[in-house]
matplotlib code that plots the C-alpha trace (Angstrom):
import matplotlib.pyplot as plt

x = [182.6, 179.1, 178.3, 176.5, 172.7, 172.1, 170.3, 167.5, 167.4, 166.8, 164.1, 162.4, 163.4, 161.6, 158.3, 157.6, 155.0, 155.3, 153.8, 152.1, 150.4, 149.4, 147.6, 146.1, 144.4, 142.9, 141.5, 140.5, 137.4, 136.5, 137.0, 134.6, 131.9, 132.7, 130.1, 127.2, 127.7, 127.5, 124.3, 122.6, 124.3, 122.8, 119.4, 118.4, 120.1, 119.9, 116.5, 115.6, 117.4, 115.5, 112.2, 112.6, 113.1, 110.3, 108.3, 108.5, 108.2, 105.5, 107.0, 106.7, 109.5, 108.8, 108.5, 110.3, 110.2, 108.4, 108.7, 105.9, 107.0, 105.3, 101.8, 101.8, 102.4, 99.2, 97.6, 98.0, 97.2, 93.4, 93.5, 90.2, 91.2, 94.4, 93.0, 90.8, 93.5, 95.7, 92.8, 92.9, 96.3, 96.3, 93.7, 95.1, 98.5, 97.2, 95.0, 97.7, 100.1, 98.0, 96.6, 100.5, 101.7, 98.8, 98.9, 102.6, 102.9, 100.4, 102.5, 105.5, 104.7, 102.7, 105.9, 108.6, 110.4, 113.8, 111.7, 112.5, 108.4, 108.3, 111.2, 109.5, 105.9, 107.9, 109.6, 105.9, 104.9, 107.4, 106.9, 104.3, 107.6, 110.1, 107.2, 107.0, 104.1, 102.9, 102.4, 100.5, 98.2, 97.2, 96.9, 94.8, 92.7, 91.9, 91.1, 88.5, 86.6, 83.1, 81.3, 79.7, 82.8, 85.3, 87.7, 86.8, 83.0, 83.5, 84.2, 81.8, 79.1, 79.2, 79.4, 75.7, 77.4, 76.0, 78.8, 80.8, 81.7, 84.9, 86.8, 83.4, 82.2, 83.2, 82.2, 84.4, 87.4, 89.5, 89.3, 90.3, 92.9, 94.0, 93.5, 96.3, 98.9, 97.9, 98.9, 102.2, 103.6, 102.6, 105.3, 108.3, 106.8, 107.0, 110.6, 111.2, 109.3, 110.6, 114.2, 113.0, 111.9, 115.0, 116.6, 114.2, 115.6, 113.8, 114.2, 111.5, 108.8, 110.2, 109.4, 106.1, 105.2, 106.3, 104.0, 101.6, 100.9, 98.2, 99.4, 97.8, 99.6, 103.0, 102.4, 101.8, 104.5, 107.4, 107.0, 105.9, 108.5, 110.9, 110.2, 110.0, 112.8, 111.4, 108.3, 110.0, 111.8, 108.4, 106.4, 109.6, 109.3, 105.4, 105.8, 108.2, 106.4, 102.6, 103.1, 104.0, 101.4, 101.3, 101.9, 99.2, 96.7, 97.7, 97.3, 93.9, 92.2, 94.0, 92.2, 88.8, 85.7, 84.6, 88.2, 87.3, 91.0, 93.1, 96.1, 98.3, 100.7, 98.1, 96.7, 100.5, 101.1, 97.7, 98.6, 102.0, 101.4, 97.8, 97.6, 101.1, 101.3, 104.7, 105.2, 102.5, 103.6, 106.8, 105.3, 102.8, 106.3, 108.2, 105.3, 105.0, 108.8, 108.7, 105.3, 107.2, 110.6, 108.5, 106.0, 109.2, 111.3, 107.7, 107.8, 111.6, 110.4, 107.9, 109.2, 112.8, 113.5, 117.0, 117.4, 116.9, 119.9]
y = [139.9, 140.5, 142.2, 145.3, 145.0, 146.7, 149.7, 147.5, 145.1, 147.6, 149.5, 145.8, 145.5, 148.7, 148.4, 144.9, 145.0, 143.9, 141.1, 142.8, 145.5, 143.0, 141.2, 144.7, 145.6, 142.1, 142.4, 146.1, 146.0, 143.1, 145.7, 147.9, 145.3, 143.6, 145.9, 145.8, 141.8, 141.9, 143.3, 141.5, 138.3, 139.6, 141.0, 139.3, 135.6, 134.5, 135.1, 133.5, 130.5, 130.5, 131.1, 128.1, 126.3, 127.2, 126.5, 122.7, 123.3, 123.9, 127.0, 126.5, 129.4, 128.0, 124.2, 123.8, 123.5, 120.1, 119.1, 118.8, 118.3, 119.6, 120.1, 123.9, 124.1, 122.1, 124.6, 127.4, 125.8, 124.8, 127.9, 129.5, 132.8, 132.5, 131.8, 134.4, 136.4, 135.4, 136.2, 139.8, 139.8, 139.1, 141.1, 144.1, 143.3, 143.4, 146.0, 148.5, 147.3, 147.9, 151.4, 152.3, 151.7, 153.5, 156.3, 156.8, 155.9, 159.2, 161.3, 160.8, 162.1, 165.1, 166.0, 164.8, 168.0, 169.9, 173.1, 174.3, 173.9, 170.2, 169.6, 171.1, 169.3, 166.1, 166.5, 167.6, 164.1, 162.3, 162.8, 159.9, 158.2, 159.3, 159.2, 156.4, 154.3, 154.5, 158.1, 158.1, 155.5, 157.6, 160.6, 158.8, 157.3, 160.5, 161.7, 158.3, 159.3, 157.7, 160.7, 163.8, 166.3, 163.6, 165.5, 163.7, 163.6, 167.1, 167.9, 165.3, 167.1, 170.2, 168.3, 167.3, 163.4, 161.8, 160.5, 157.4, 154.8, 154.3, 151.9, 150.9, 149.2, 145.4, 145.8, 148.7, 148.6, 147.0, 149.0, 152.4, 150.6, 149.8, 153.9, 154.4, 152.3, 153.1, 157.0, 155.2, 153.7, 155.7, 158.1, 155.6, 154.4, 157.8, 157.8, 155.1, 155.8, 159.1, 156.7, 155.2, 158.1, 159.6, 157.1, 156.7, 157.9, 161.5, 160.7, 158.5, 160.7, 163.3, 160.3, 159.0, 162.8, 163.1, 159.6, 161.3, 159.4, 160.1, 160.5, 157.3, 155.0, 156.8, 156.0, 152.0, 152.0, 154.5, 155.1, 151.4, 149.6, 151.9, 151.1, 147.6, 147.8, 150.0, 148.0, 144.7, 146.4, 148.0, 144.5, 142.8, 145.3, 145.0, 140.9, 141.9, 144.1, 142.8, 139.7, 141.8, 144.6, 145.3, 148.2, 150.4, 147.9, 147.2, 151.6, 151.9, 149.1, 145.7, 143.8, 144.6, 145.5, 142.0, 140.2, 141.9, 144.0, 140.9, 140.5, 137.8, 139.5, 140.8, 136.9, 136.3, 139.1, 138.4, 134.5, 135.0, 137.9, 137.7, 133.8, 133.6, 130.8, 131.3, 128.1, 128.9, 132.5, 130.8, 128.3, 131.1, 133.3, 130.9, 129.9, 133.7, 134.0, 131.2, 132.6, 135.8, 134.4, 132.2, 135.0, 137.5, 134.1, 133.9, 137.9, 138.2, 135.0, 136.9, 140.4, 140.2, 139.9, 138.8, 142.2, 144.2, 145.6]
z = [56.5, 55.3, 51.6, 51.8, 50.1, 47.0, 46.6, 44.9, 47.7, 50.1, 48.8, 48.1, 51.5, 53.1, 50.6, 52.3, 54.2, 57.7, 59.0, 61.9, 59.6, 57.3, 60.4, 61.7, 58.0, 58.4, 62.5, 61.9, 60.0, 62.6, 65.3, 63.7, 63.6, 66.8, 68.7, 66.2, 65.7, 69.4, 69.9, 66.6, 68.7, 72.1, 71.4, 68.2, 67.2, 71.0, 71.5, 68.5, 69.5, 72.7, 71.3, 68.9, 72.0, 73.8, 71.0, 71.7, 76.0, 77.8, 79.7, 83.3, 84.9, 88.7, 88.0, 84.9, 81.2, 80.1, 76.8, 74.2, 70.8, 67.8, 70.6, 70.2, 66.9, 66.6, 69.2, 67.2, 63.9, 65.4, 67.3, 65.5, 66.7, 65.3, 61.8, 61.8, 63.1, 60.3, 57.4, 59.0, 58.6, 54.8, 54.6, 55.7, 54.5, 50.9, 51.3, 52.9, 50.6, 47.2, 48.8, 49.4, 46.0, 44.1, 46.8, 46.7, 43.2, 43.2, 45.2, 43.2, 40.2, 42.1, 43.7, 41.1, 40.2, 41.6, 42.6, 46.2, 46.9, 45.4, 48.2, 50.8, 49.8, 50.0, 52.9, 54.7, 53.4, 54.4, 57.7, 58.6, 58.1, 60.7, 63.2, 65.8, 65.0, 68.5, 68.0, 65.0, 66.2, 69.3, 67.0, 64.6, 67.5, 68.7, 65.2, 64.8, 67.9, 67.0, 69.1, 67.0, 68.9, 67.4, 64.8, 61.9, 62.5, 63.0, 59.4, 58.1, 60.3, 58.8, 55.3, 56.6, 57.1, 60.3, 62.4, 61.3, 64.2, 62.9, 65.1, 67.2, 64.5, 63.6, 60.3, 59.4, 61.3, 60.2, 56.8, 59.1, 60.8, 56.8, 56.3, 59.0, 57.5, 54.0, 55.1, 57.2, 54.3, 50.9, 51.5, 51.9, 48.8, 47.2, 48.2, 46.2, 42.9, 43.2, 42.8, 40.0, 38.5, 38.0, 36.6, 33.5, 30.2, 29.6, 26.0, 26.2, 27.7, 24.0, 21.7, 23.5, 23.2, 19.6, 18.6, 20.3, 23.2, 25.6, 29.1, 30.2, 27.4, 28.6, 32.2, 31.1, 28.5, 30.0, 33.6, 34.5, 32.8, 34.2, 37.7, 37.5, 40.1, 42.4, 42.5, 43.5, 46.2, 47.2, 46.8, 49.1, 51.6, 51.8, 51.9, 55.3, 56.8, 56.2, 57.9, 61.0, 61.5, 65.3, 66.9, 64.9, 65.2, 69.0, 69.5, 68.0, 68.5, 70.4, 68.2, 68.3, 68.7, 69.1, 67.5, 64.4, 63.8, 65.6, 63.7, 64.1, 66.3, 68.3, 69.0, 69.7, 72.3, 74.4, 74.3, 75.7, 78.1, 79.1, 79.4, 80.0, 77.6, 76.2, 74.3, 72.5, 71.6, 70.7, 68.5, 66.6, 66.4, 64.4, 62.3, 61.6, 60.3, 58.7, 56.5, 56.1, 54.9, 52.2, 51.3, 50.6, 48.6, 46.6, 45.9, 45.3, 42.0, 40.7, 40.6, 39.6, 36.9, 35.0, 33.6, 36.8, 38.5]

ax = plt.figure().add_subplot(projection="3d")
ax.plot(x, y, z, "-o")
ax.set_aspect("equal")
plt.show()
């Protein structure tokens, strides 16, 4: 005859957690990322697999791969249009990237505030942002229409300006095609300011005022110091996204007049779909994320800091 369980062993005994629910708290977050892990797996890792294989094949789809090696890696390293491509890249990359910061560093402390118009004025900026790219490089191409009945020429007409080519010229184009993304990207930069803004100390801005400090020497003493994070989250995102200008340049231009806006992308897309070189395309792919993930380790050095959150 068995001993009945004290009331202590049977609490102990119902407070134990089963095996089975112990098993389901561990599968169920895996659950939830099964379908997102699926498509990064489907639409992003396996083609990268695949275009680090083509890089070394000559891709022939009818008569078969053959391999080559390290031969289009050479390719596009003596390519000359791909180095000129990739000085325009630079180029615009650190242009857009320095006109983004001052612009949006601009904006956010024009629209820093909690007043129901400094939330409206900021959302109204903003909106270059939640645009698609493709959109605001056919509205901006439109707007750079070189003719005299072209928007822009328009106003600087009856300033008494004679009409700007704007994109027609070789000289100048790429500096308008830098115009675009500089208005692209200053307000996600403002976003972020506007982040670091509020988390500055307003005692600070009191004693700067009380030492008497000009509003320049409180902007390079308070404000700067105070978004050193926000910059190196700004400078990393710029070192990402530079490298990989496309789409706006693509729109307005597709690289030229005369190769003179032909970004590395651009070189990349015409080599793999108008030449139908993909090996090639491959090859100038990988050598483009491999630039990026070294240009964005090289940032990530130089702007954190120890201190930084």
């Amino acid at each position: 005859m068995t001993s009945a369980s004290t009331p202590m062993e049977a609490h102990r005994v119902t407070d134990a957690p089963p095996r089975a629910r112990f098993r389901a708290r561990s599968v169920a977050p895996w659950l939830f990322l099964a379908v997102p892990l699926l498509f990064a797996l489907v639409f992003k890792f396996v083609p990268l697999a695949e275009g680090v294989r083509m890089s070394f094949f000559r891709v022939q789809p009818l008569l078969g791969d053959e391999f080559v090696g390290f031969a289009n890696y050479t390719r596009v390293l003596g390519d000359p249009r791909f180095q000129d491509a990739f000085s325009h890249t630079l180029l615009l990359g650190f242009g857009t990237t320095v006109g983004a910061m001052v612009v949006g560093f601009f904006f956010a402390l024009l629209f820093e505030g909690s007043s129901r118009l400094l939330r409206a004025a900021r959302t109204a900026v903003f909106l270059p942002v939640v645009t698609a790219v493709a959109v605001i490089g056919e509205i901006w191409r439109l707007l750079y229409i070189p003719s005299e009945v072209g928007f822009l020429n328009s106003i600087l007409g009856a300033l008494g300006i004679p009409a700007q080519p704007f994109l027609s010229d070789p000289g100048t184009a790429l500096l308008w095609v830098g115009v675009v993304g500089i208005w692209t990207t200053a307000p996600y930069n403002m976003v972020i300011v506007l982040a670091g803004l509020a988390g500055i100390d307003r005692s600070l801005y009191e004693a700067a005022a009380v030492d008497g400090a000009r509003l320049r020497h409180r902007i390079m003493s308070v404000v700067l110091p105070g978004l050193r994070a926000s910059i190196s989250v700004i400078l990393t995102l710029a070192a990402i996204r530079s490298l990989r200008l496309f789409t706006e340049v693509f729109v307005l231009t597709g690289g030229g007049p005369a190769g003179s806006t032909e970004v590395w992308m651009t070189r990349t897309y015409s080599i793999g779909f108008a030449s139908n070189d993909l090996g090639v395309a491959s090859a100038a792919s990988m050598l483009l994320l491999l630039a990026t993930v070294v240009l964005t380790v090289v940032v990530r050095r130089f702007t954190s800091s120890k201190g930084a959150p």
